[in-house]
C-alpha positions as CSV (number, residue, x, y, z in Angstrom):
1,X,-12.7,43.6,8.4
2,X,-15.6,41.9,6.6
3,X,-17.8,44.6,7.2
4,X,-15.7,46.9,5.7
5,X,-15.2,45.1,2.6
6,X,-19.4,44.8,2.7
7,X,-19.7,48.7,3.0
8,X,-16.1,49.7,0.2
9,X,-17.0,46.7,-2.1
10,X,-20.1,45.8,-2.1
11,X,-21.8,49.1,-1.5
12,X,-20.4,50.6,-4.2
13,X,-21.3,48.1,-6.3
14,X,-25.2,48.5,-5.5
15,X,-25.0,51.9,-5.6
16,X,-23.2,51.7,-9.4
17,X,-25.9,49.0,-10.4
18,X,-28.4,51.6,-8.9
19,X,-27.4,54.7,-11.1
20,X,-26.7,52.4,-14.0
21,X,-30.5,51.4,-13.8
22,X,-31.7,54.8,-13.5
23,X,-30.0,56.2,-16.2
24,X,-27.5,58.3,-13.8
25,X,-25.0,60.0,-16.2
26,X,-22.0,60.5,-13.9
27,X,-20.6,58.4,-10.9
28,X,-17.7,59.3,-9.4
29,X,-16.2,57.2,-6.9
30,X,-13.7,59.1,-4.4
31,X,-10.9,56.8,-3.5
32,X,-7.8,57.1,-2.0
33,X,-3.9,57.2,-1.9
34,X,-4.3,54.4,0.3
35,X,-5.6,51.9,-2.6
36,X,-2.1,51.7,-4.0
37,X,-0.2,48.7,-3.0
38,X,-2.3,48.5,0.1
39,X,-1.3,46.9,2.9
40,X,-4.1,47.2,5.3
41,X,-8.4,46.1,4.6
42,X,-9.0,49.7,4.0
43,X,-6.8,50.4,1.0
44,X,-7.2,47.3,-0.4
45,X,-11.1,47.2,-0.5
46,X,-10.8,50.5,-2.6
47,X,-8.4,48.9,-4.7
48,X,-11.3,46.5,-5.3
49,X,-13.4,48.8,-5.5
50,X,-12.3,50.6,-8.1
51,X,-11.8,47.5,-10.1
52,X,-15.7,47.1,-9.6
53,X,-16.3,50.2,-11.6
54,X,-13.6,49.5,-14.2
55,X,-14.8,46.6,-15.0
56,X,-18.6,47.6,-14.8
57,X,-17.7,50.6,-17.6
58,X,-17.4,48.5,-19.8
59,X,-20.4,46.6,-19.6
60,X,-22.9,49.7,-18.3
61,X,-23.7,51.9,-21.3
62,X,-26.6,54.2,-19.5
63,X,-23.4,55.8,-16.5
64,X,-20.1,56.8,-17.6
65,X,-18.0,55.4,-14.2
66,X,-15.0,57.1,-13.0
67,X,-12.5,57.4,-9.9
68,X,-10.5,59.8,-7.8
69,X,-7.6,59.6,-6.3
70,X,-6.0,61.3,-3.5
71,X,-4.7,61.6,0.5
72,X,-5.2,63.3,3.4
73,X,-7.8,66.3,3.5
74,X,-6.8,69.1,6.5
75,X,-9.5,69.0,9.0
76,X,-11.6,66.1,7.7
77,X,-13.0,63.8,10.5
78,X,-9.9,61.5,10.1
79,X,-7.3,63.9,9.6
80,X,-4.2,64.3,12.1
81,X,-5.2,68.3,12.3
82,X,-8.4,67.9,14.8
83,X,-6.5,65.1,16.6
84,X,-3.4,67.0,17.1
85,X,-5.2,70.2,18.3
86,X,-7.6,68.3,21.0
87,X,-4.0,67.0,22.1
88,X,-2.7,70.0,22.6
89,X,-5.5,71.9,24.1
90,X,-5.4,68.9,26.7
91,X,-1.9,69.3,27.3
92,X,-0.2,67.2,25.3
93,X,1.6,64.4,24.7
94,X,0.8,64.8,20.9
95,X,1.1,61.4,19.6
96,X,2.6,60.0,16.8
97,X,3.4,56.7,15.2
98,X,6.7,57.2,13.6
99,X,8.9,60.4,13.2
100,X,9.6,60.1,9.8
101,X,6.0,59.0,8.2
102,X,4.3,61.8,5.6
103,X,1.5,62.1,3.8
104,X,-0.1,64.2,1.6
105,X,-2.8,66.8,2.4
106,X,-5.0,69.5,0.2
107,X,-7.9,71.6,2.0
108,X,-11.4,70.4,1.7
109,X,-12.1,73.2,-0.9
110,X,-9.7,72.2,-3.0
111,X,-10.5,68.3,-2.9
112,X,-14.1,69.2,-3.8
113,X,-13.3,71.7,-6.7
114,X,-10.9,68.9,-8.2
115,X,-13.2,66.0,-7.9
116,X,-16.0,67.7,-9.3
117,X,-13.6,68.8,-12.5
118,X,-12.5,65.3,-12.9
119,X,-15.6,64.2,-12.9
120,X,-16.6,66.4,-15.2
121,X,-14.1,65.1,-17.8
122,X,-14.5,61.5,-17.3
123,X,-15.2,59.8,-20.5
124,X,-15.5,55.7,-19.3
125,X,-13.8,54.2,-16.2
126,X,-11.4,56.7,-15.7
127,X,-9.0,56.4,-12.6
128,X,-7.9,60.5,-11.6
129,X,-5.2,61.4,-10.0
130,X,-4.9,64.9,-7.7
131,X,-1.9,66.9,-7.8
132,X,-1.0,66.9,-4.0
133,X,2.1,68.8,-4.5
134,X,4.9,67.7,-1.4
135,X,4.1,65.2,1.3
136,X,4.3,67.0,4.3
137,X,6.2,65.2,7.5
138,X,3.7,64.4,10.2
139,X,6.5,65.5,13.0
140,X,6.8,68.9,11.3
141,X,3.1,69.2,10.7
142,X,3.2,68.4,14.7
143,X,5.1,70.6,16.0
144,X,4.1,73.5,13.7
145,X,0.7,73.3,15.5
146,X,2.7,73.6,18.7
147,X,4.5,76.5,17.5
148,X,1.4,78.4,16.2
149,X,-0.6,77.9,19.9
150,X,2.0,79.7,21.4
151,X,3.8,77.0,23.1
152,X,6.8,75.2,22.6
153,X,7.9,71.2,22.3
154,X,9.2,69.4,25.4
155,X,12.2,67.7,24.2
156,X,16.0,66.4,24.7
157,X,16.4,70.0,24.1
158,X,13.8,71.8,25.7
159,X,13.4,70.0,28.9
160,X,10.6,72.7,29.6
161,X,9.1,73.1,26.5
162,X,5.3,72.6,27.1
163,X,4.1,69.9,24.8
164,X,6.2,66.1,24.4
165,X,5.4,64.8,21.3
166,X,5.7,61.1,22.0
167,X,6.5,58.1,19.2
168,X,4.1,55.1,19.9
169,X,5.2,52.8,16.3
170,X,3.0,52.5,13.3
171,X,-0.2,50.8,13.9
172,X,-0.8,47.4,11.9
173,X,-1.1,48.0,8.4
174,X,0.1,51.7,8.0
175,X,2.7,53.2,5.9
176,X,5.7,55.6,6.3
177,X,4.4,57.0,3.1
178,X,1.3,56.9,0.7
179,X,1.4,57.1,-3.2
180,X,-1.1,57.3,-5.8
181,X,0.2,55.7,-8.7
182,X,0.3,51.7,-8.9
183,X,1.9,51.6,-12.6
184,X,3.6,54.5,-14.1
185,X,3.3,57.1,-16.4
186,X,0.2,58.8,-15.3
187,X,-1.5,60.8,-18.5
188,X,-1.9,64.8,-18.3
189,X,-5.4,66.1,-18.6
190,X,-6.7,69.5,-19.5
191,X,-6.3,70.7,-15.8
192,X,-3.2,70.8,-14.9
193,X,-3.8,69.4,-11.2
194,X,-5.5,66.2,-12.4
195,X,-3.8,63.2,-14.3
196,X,-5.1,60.2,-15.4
197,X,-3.6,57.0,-14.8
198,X,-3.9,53.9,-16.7
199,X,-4.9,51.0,-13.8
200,X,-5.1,46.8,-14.9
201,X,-8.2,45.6,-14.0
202,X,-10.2,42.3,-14.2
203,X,-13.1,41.7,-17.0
204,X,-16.6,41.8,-15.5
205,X,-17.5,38.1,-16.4
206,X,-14.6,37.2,-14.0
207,X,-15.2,39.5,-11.6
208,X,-18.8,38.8,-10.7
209,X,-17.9,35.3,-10.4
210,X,-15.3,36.1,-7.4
211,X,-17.0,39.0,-6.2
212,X,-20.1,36.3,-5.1
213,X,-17.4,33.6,-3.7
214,X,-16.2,36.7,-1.6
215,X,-19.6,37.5,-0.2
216,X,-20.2,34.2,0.4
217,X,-17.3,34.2,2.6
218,X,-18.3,37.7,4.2
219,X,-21.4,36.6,5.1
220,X,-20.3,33.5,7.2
221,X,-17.5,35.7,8.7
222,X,-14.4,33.6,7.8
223,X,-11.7,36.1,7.8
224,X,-8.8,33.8,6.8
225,X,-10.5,33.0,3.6
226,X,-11.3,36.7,3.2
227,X,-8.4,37.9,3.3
228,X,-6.7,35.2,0.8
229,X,-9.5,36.4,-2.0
230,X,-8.3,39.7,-1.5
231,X,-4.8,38.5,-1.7
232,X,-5.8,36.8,-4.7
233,X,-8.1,39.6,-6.0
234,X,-5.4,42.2,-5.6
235,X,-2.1,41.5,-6.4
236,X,0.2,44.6,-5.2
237,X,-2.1,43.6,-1.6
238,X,0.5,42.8,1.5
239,X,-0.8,42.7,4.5
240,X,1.7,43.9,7.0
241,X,0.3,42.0,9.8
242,X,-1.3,38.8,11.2
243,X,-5.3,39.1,11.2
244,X,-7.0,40.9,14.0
245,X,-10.8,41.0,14.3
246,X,-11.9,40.6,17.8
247,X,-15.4,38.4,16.4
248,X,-12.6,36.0,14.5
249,X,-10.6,35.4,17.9
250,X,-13.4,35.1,19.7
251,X,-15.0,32.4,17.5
252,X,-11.7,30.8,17.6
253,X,-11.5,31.0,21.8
């Protein structure tokens, strides 16, 4: 957990304070569907992260800052896709956590193209958003992949099908689906595939000063008080579990 937050948070914010010094002209941050109403430590240190940058836009005059937003990209290192298909090739089962949870998935070509064009339109502390079209169900996606090997799912139906695709329940903190918008309303751009979307965010003066209470807590490892700055940091942020970090329970042992 904490090191997360170091590397979302705090990395970005060196790395903005970097090309701010340098006279960078453009940083784009690439975010994700997951910052919206987060409910795990992933979404919700790009949440902050993003706030970094909005607030920081209005204070850095040398980088024009900007975000984008979107899900899942098809055959990314932590994409279903390569998952499903080493699952498959071994045999199956082909797991899955619930058999109605979607997301939302472009190609990589297509996330790169967009982000670079957003970018590219940015004027100051912009948050994009990326035309995804349809989520896509995760038990369709699954047994399309079946289909298109040239085998068939073992089910209620098909006792001799040749893959089971077996429901394990959503892990701790995951969604049945994703979004990308926290308010409403998002703004049309010139592309028609990118929108902008008008995000709150907290003035840099107040920021900074919780930003160094937070890292104060990171760097003594207390997780409860972590995650009750993030709480307090965030406000759409609702952890759907209890904390788990294997160093916290040990301490605590």
């Amino acid at each position: 957990m904490a090191e997360g937050i170091k590397n979302n948070v705090f990395g970005t914010l060196s790395t903005a304070r970097a090309a701010a010094q340098h006279g960078i002209s453009d940083f784009v941050l690439i975010s994700t569907d997951k910052a919206v109403r987060p409910t795990n430590v992933m979404g919700a240190s790009k949440r902050l992260s993003e706030m970094v940058l909005q607030a920081l836009s209005v204070t850095e005059v040398n980088t024009k800052f900007s975000m984008v937003r979107f899900g899942n990209v098809l055959d990314s290192s932590g994409s279903v896709v390569p998952k499903f298909r080493q699952q498959i090739r071994s045999g199956g089962p082909i797991s899955l956590t619930h058999p109605d949870i979607t997301r939302y998935f472009m190609t990589i070509s297509e996330a790169s193209q967009l982000v670079i064009q957003a970018g590219a339109m940015t004027t100051r502390g912009d948050v994009f958003l990326l035309d995804m079209g349809q989520p896509v169900r995760i038990f369709d996606l699954a047994c399309r992949m079946i289909e298109l090997s040239g085998l068939t799912v073992r089910d209620e139906q098909n006792a001799e099908g040749d893959i089971e695709i077996e429901v394990v329940g959503l892990r701790p903190g995951e969604k049945l689906y994703e979004e990308l918008l926290i308010g409403g309303n998002p703004k049309p751009t010139s592309h028609k595939r990118i929108m902008k979307s008008n995000e709150d965010f907290m003035p840099w003066e107040r920021l900074d000063d919780e930003l160094k209470t937070l890292e104060m807590a990171l760097n003594v490892n207390d997780i409860g008080v972590i995650r009750l700055i993030m709480e307090r940091l965030i406000p759409d942020y609702t952890p759907s579990s209890d904390i788990v970090d294997w160093v916290y329970a040990e301490e605590r042992a």
